[in-house]
C-alpha positions as CSV (number, residue, x, y, z in Angstrom):
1,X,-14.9,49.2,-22.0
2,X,-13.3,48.8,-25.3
3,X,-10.6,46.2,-25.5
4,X,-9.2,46.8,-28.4
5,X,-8.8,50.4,-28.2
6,X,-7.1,50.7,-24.5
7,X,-10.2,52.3,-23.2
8,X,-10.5,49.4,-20.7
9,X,-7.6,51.5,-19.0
10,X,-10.0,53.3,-16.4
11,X,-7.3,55.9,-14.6
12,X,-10.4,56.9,-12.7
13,X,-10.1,54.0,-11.2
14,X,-6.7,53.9,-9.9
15,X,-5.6,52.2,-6.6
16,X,-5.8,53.9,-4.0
17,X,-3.5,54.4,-0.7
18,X,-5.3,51.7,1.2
19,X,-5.3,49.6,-1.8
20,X,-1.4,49.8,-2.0
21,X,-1.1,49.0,1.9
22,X,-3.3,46.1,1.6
23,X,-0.7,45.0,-1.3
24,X,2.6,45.6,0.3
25,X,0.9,43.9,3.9
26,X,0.0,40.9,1.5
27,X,3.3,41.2,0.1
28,X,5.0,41.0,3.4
29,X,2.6,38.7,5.2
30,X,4.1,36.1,2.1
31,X,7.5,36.6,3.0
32,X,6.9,36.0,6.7
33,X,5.5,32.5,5.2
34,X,7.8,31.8,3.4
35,X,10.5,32.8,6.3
36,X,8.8,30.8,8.8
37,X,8.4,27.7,6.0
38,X,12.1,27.5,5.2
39,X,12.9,27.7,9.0
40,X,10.1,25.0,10.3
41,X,12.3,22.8,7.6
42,X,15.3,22.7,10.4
43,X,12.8,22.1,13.3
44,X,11.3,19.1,11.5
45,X,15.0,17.6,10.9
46,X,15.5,18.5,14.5
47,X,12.0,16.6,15.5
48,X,13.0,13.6,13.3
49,X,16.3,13.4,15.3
50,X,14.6,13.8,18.4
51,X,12.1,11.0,17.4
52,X,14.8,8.8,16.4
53,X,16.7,9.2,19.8
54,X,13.7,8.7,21.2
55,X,13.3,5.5,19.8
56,X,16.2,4.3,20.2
57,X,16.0,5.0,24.0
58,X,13.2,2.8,23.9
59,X,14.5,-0.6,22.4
60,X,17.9,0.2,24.2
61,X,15.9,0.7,28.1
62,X,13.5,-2.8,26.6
63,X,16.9,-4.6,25.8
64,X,18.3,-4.1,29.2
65,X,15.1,-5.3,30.8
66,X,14.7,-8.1,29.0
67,X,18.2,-9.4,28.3
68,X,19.1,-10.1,31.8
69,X,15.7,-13.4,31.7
70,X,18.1,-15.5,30.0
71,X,20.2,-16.3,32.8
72,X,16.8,-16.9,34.8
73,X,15.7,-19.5,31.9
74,X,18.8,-20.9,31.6
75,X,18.8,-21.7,35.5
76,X,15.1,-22.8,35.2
77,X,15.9,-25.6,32.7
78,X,18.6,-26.8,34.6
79,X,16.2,-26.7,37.9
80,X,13.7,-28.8,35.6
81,X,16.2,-31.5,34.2
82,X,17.4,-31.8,37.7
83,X,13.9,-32.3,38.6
84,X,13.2,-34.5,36.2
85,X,9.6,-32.2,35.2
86,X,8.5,-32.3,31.9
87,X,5.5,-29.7,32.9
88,X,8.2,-27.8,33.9
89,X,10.4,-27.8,31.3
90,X,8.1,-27.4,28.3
91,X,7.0,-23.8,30.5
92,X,10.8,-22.6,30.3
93,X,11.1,-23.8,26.9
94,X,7.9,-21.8,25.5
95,X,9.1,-18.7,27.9
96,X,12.3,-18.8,26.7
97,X,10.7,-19.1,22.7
98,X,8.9,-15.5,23.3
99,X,11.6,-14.0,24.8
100,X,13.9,-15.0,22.2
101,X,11.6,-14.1,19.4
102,X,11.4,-10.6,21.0
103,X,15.0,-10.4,21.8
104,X,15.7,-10.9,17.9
105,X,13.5,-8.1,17.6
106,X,15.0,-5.9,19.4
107,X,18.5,-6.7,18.4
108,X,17.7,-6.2,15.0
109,X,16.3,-2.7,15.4
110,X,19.4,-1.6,16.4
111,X,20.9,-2.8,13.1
112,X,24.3,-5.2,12.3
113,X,25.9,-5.0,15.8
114,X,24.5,-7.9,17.7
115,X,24.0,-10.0,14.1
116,X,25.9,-13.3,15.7
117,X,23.5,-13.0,18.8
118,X,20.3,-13.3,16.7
119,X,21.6,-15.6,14.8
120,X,22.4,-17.6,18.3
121,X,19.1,-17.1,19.6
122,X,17.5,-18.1,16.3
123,X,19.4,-21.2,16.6
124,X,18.5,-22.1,20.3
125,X,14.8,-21.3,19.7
126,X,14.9,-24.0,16.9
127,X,16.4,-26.3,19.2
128,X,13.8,-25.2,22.1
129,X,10.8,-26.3,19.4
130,X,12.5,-29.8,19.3
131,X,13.2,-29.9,22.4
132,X,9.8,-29.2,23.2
133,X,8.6,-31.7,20.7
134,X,10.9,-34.4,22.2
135,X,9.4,-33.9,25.7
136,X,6.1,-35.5,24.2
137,X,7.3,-37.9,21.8
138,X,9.9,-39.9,23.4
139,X,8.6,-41.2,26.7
140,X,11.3,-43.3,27.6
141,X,14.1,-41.1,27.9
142,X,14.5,-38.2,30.8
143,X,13.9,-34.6,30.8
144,X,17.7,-34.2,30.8
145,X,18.1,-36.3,27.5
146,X,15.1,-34.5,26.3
147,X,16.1,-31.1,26.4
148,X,20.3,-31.3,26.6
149,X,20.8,-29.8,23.5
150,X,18.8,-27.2,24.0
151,X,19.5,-26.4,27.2
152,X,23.2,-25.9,26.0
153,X,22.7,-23.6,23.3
154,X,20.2,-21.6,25.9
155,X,23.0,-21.3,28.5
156,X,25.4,-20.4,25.5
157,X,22.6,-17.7,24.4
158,X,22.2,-16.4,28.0
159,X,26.0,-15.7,28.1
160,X,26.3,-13.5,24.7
161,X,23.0,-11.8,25.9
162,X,24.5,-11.0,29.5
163,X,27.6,-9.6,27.7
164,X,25.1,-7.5,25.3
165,X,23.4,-6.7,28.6
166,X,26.5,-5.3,30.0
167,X,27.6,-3.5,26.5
168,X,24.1,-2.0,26.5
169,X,23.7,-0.7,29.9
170,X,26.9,0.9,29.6
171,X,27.2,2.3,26.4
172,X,26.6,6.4,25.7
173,X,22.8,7.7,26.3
174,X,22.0,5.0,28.3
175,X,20.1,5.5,31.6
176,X,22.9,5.8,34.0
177,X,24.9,7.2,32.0
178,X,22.7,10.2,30.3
């Protein structure tokens, strides 16, 4: 094998037919590849939107169970300032400071829409904590005085959420209406 002289070039030892099937199946086997590659690209945007919907069927069927427990607080409070129960007040003010904090959540996931509602429930869950604080620190006054303040902004909160509620339950790709 003499490089410099071409006597590398062997014809003795040229391809034969096999050899040139093997290469054109290796050939074609590439474009099948590369075929199936560029058409897996549409099935992986088609996944991602399916994904997407997915999730958003989620956080929209959480929204419209949890929504509807702010009426239920809100009535609870009242129950407890009517009842004069501090036990029972600081429970519906801690419940109603998780639900909140996931209802903020969930709200937000579903981007600017609902923007005034968190910002509502961000308010009465501040007031809840004072409230909440209040309950322990000032003996002399009554659960009603205690927690009136919050207990307006959580009635105020319950409404916006029961009109998200409704918004939610009826909109497009909902449950009922899929």
């Amino acid at each position: 094998m003499y490089i410099g002289d071409w006597h590398w070039l062997d014809f003795a030892n040229i391809p034969g037919m096999l050899d040139w099937i093997g290469f054109v199946l290796g050939g074609l086997g590439i474009v099948v590849a590369l075929v199936q590659l560029y058409k897996s690209r549409g099935a992986l945007q088609a996944a991602k939107n399916a994904l997407d919907e997915a999730r958003n069927g989620l956080v929209r069927d959480q929204i419209i169970v949890l929504l509807p427990s702010f009426s239920e607080i809100a009535s609870s409070l009242t129950g407890a300032m009517h009842a004069d129960s501090r036990e029972a007040a600081v429970d519906v003010l801690q419940r109603f400071s998780e639900r909140a904090s996931e209802a903020e959540q969930l709200l937000t996931n579903r981007g600017t829409l609902h923007e005034e509602a968190v910002r509502e429930l961000s308010d009465a869950r501040a007031a809840a904590a004072k409230a909440i604080d209040r309950l322990y620190r000032k003996p002399d006054m009554t659960t009603a005085e205690r927690v009136g303040t919050a207990a307006t902004k959580i009635r105020a909160v319950a409404v916006t959420l029961n009109a998200i509620h409704v918004l939610v339950r009826n909109e497009i790709g909902s449950p009922r209406n899929a």
